[in-house]
N, C-alpha and C positions, 0 to 999 in steps of 0.2 A: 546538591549539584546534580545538574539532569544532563543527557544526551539525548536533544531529538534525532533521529537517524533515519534514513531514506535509504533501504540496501536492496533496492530494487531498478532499475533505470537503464537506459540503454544508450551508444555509443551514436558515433555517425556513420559506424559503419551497417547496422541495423536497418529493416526498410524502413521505410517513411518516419525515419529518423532525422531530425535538424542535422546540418551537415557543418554545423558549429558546434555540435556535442562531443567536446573535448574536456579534458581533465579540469583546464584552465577557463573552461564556458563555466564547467558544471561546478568550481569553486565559488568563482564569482557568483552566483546566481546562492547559492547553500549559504554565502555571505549575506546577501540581502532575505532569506530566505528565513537567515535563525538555523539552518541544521550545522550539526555539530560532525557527522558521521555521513558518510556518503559511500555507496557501492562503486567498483573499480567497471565495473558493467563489462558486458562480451568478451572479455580475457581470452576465450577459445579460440576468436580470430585471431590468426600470428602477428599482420600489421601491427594492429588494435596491442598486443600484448606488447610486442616490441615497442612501443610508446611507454606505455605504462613503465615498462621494467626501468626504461633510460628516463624517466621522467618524476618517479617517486624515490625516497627513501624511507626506508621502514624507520619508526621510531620508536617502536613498540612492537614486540613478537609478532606478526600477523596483521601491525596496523601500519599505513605508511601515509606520506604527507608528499607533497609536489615539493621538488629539491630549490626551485627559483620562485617559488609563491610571491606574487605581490604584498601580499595583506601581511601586517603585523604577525610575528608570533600568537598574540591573544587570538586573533578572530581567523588564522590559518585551521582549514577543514581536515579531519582525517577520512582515509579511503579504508574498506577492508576489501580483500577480491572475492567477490560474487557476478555471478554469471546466471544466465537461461537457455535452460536448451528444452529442443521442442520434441519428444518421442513421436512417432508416428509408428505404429504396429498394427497386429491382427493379436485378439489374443479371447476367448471365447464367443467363437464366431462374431465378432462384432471389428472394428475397424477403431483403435483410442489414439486419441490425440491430445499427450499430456504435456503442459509445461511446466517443466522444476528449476527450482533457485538453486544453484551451487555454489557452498559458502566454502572457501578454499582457505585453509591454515596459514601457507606460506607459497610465492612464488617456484619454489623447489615441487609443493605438491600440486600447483597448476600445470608446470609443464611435466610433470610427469601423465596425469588425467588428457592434453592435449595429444602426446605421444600414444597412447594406450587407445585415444578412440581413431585416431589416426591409422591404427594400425587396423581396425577393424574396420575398416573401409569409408567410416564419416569425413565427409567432407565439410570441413572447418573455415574454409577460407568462403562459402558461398554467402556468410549472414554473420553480423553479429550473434545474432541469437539461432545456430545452428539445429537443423534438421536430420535427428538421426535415426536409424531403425532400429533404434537398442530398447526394449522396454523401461519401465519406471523400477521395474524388481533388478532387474540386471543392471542398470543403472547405476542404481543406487550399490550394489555387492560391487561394482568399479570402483566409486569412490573410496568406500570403507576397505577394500581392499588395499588402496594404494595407502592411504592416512584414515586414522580412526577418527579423527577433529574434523572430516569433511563433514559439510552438513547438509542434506535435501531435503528443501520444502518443496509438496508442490503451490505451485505459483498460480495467484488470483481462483481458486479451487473450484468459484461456482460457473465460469465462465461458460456458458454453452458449447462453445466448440473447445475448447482450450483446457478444462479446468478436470482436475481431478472425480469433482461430484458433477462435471457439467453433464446438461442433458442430452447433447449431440451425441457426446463418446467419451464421455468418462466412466467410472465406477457408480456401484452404489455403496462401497464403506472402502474404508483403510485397507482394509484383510483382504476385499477383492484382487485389489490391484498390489500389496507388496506380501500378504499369505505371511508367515511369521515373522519375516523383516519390517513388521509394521513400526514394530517396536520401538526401532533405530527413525520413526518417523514424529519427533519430537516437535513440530511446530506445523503450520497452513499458513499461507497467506490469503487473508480474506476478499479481497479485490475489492473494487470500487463498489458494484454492486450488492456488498452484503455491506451488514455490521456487525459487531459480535452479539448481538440480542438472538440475531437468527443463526450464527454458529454457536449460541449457548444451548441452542436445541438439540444437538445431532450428540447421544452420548458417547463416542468414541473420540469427541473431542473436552471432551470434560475433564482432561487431564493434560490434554494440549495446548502450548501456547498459540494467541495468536498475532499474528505481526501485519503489519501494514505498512503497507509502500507505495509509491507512485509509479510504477511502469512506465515511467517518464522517457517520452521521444522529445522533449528540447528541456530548454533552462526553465522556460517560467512552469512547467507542470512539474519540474522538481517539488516534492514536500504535499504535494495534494491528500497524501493519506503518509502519515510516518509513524513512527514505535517509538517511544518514550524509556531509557534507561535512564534506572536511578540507581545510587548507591546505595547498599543496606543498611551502614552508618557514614555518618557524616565524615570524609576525609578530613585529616588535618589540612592538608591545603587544601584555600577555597575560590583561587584564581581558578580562570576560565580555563586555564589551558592543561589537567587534570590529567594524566596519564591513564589508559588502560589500554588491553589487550585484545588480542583474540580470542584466548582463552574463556576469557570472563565475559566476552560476548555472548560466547559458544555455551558458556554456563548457566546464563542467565536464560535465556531460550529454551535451554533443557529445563530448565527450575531446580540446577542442580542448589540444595541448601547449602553447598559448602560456599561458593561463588561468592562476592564481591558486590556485583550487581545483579539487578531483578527488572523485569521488565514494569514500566512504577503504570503506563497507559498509555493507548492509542491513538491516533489523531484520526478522524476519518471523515471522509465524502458523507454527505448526508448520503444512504445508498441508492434512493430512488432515482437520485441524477444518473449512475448510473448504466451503463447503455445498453444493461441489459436483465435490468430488475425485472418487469414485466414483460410477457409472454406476448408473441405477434406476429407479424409481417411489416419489416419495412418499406417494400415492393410493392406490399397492397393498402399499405396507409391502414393497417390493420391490427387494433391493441387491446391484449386484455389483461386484466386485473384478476387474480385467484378466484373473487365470487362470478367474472365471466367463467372461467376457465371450469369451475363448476356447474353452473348452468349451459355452458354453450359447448363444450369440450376442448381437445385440443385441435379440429380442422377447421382451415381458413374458409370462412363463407364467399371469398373473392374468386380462387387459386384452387379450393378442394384440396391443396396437400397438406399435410401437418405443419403447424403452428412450430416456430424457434421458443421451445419453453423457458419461460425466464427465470432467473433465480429465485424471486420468491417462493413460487411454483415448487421449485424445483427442492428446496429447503422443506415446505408443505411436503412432499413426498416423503422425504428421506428423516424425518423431524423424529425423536421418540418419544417427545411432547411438544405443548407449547407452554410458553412464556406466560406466565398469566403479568398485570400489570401491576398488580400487590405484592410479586417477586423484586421490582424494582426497585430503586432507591435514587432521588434525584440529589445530589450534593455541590451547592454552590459554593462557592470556593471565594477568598476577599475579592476578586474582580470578578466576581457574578457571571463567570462560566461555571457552567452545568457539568456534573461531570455523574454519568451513567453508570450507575455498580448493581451487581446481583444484591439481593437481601442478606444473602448469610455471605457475602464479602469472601467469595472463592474464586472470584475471577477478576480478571485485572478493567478495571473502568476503563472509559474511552470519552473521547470531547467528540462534537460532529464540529465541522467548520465547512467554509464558503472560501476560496483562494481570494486572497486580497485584490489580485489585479479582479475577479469577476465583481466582488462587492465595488471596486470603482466602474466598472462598466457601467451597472445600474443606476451610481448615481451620476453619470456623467451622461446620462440616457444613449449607452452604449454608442458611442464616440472610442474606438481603440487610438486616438491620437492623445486625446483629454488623458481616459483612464492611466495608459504608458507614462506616460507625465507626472499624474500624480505619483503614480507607483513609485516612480523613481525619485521624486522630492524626497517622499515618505520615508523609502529604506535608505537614503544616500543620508539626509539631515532630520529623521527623526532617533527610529529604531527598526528593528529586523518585522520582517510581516509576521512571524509567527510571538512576538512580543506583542506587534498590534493585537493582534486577533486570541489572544488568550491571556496576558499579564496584565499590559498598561490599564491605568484607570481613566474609568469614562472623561475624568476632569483635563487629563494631558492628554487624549485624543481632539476631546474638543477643542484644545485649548489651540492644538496645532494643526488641526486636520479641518475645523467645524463641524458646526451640527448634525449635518447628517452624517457621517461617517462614524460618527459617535451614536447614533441611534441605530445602525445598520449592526455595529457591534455588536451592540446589547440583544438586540431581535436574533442574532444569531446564538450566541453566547446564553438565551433562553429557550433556544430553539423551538422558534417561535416561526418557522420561515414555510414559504408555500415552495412543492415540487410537483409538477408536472413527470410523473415517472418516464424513464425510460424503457428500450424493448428493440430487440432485435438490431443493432449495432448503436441507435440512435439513444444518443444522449440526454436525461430527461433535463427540462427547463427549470434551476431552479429560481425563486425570484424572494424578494425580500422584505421589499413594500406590498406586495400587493398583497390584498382583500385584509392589512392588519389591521390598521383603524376599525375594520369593523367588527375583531374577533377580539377585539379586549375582553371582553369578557367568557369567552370561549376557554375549555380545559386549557390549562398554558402547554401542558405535557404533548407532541403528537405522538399519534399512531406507533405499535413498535415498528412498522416498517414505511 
C-alpha cells in the first residue's frame, strides 16, 4: 500500500495563483490525479486558515479530510498543514532570499507559529506565501520552539533566486545558512529543475531525504513532481482508505527506523523541462549549457552583465563528486517503468514522468480543447493519470486510449524522450516523438541530466 503525496501547493490567495485553488478545487483534481495526500497550502494567511479550520476534520492526529467531501469514502483525499514562507534578509554581506516548507503537527501549533510572527511585525495577510525578514536560522529555532514535530525544508533548493543552494542568494552548504541547527534540517525539496542524480552529489545530503512536490498555482499542475510513501510491512488492511498520521509522516522524512512508513520513491519532472536547469538570459534569447559556461563563462555576450546560473551549473559548483553512470542501476518494473537507484541501493529511487494532460497535447498536435477532453474521458471512465502513467499495462491503455497514447507511455516510461532545456524563468520544451524513430538504436539510457 503506497501514498503518493503532493505537500507542496499554493492557495488562491498566493499571486498568480488560480483563483479556484480551493480545498474542494484541489480534492477534485488529487481524485483524477491518483494522489492520496495533499498540503493544506498558505495556512499563514488568516482568511485562507479560517476556511481550512471550518472546512476540514482531522481524522488522524495531524491529518485531516474536508467535512462535506463529494467523493466516496474510498477515493476521499487527506490534507496535512504545510505552508511557504519566503525569508528575505542580509546575512554575510550578501542579500538571501530563501523559501521553506512548514509542515505543522496540529491546527493548535499553526496558530500558535501565526501569533508569534505576527507579533514580530510579518505581515501575514499580504500573500498566501508570506514575506518575512526573519532568517532561515531563526526561523527555523520559532518553530522548534513552539512544537518539536514542526518541520522545515527549504523549498525547491536549487532555484536561482529562491532556493537554499540558488545562485542569486542562497548558500553554499546546510552549515552556511542554519550553523549547528543544521541538524534539525532533515529533508530538501529538490524542485523541478533538479533530480536526485544531481542532489546525490552534494555530500551533506547523503543522509538527507529527498521530497518532491509540485508548487502547484492551479489544479491541473497538482502532482507534477510527488513523494511516494510506503509502508515498511504490509498492513493487515488492504483497502484504500488506510489510516496514518502525522507522526509517521514526520518519521518517515527523518528516516527515523522506528516509524511505520518510509519514503518507498519520487515522482519527478524530467529536470531539464525545468525553467531553470540551464544558465542564461531570457531578455536576450541567450542560453548555455555547463560546456558553454566553461568555454564562454558566466557574462552575457548581448547585455555584458552576468549570466542567471542555472542549476545544473550550479550543482557543478557545489558537487563533491560526480555521478559516474556505472554508479547507476536502471530497474524495470512488470509495467516497464524505469525506476532510477544508486548501485549500492542507499537512496531512495525516483521514476521521471511527463503530466498526462502534456503527453495529450502532443498527440492531439497541441489542440488545449482536444487534449482537456481527452483528459477528462481518461480520469472520469478509465483510471487516475498517475495509474495511466506508471501502473496500467500497455494492453488496457491501448485497448481504451489507442495507439498512440500507448506508445507515448512506453517512450516515457523508458525515458526515452527529447528536452529542450530550460534557463532563466523559461521552461524547457519537452517533446516525445520527436527525432525517436531515428534513435532506436541510440543508448536507450539519457544523459544524467
Amino acid at each position: 500500500m503506497q501514498i503518493i503525496a503532493d505537500l507542496h501547493a499554493h492557495s488562491r490567495f498566493s499571486r498568480a495563483t488560480s483563483q479556484k485553488m480551493n480545498l474542494y478545487e484541489m480534492e477534485a483534481w488529487a481524485v483524477k490525479k491518483g494522489i492520496g495526500l495533499l498540503s493544506t497550502t498558505d495556512w499563514l494567511h488568516g482568511i485562507w486558515f479560517k476556511e481550512i479550520t471550518s472546512q476540514v476534520e482531522e481524522v488522524d492526529k495531524g491529518i485531516f479530510q474536508i467535512k462535506d467531501s463529494v467523493f466516496p469514502k474510498e477515493k476521499r483525499v487527506k490534507f496535512l498543514l504545510s505552508t511557504e514562507i519566503s525569508s528575505i534578509y542580509s546575512q554575510g554581506e550578501s542579500v538571501r532570499k530563501i523559501h521553506s516548507l512548514i509542515f505543522s503537527p496540529s491546527i493548535n501549533a499553526s496558530e500558535k507559529l501565526y501569533k508569534e510572527l505576527l507579533k514580530r511585525g510579518c505581515k501575514l495577510m499580504s500573500d498566501g506565501r508570506p514575506i518575512v525578514g526573519i532568517s532561515c536560522l531563526e526561523l527555523l529555532k520559532i518553530v522548534l520552539n513552539i512544537d518539536k514535530d514542526f518541520l522545515l525544508i527549504p523549498a525547491h533548493a536549487w532555484t536561482p533566486w529562491f532556493g537554499i543552494y540558488g545562485s542569486k542568494s542562497g548558500f553554499n552548504s546546510l552549515n552556511e545558512c542554519f550553523g549547528e541547527m543544521e541538524k534539525y534540517i532533515y529533508a530538501i525539496e529538490t524542485g523541478l529543475s533538479s533530480d536526485p542524480i544531481m542532489n546525490w552529489q552534494i555530500k551533506e545530503l547523503e543522509k538527507r531525504s529527498l521530497i518532491s512536490c509540485s508548487d502547484a498555482h492551479s489544479g491541473m499542475k497538482l502532482g507534477r513532481e510527488a513523494t511516494v510513501f510506503h509502508w515498511k510491512t504490509n498492513p493487515k488492511n488492504q483497502n484504500t482508505n488506510i489510516k496514518f498520521n502525522y507522526q509517521e509522516i514526520l518519521s518517515a522524512i527523518r528516516q527515523d527506523d522506528k516509524g511505520k512508513l518510509k519514503i518507498a520513491y519520487t515522482i519527478e519532472f524530467f529536470p531539464e523541462e525545468g525553467k531553470y536547469h540551464w544558465s542564461g538570459h531570457r531578455n536576450c534569447n541567450v542560453k548555455y549549457s555547463p560546456s558553454d559556461i566553461k568555454e564562454k563563462g558566466i557574462t552575457c555576450p548581448v547585455c555584458g552583465n552576468k549570466l542567471v546560473v542555472g542549476v545544473e551549473n550550479r550543482v557543478i559548483d557545489l558537487a563533491n563528486k560526480e555521478i559516474d553512470m556505472n554508479e547507476l542501476v536502471y530497474e524495470k518494473n512488470t509495467s516497464g517503468m524505469i525506476f532510477v537507484c544508486d548501485k549500492n541501493k542507499k537512496r531512495r529511487p525516483f521514476i521521471s514522468i511527463i503530466p498526462l494532460y502534456e503527453i495529450l497535447l502532443e498527440i492531439n498536435n497541441n489542440s488545449p480543447t482536444k487534449a482537456l477532453s481527452a483528459y477528462e474521458n481518461l480520469t472520469s471512465n478509465f483510471t487516475s493519470e498517475f495509474d495511466i502513467l506508471i501502473k496500467q499495462s500497455y494492453d488496457n491503455i491501448r485497448s481504451f486510449a489507442g495507439p498512440d497514447l500507448e506508445k507515448a507511455i512506453k517512450i516515457i516510461r523508458e525515458r526515452k524522450v527529447y528536452v529542450d532545456p530550460g534557463y532563466d524563468g523559461v521552461f524547457g520544451k519537452v517533446k516525445i516523438f520527436k527525432d525517436h524513430e531515428n534513435n532506436e538504436n541510440k543508448e536507450d539510457q539519457p544523459g544524467l541530466f
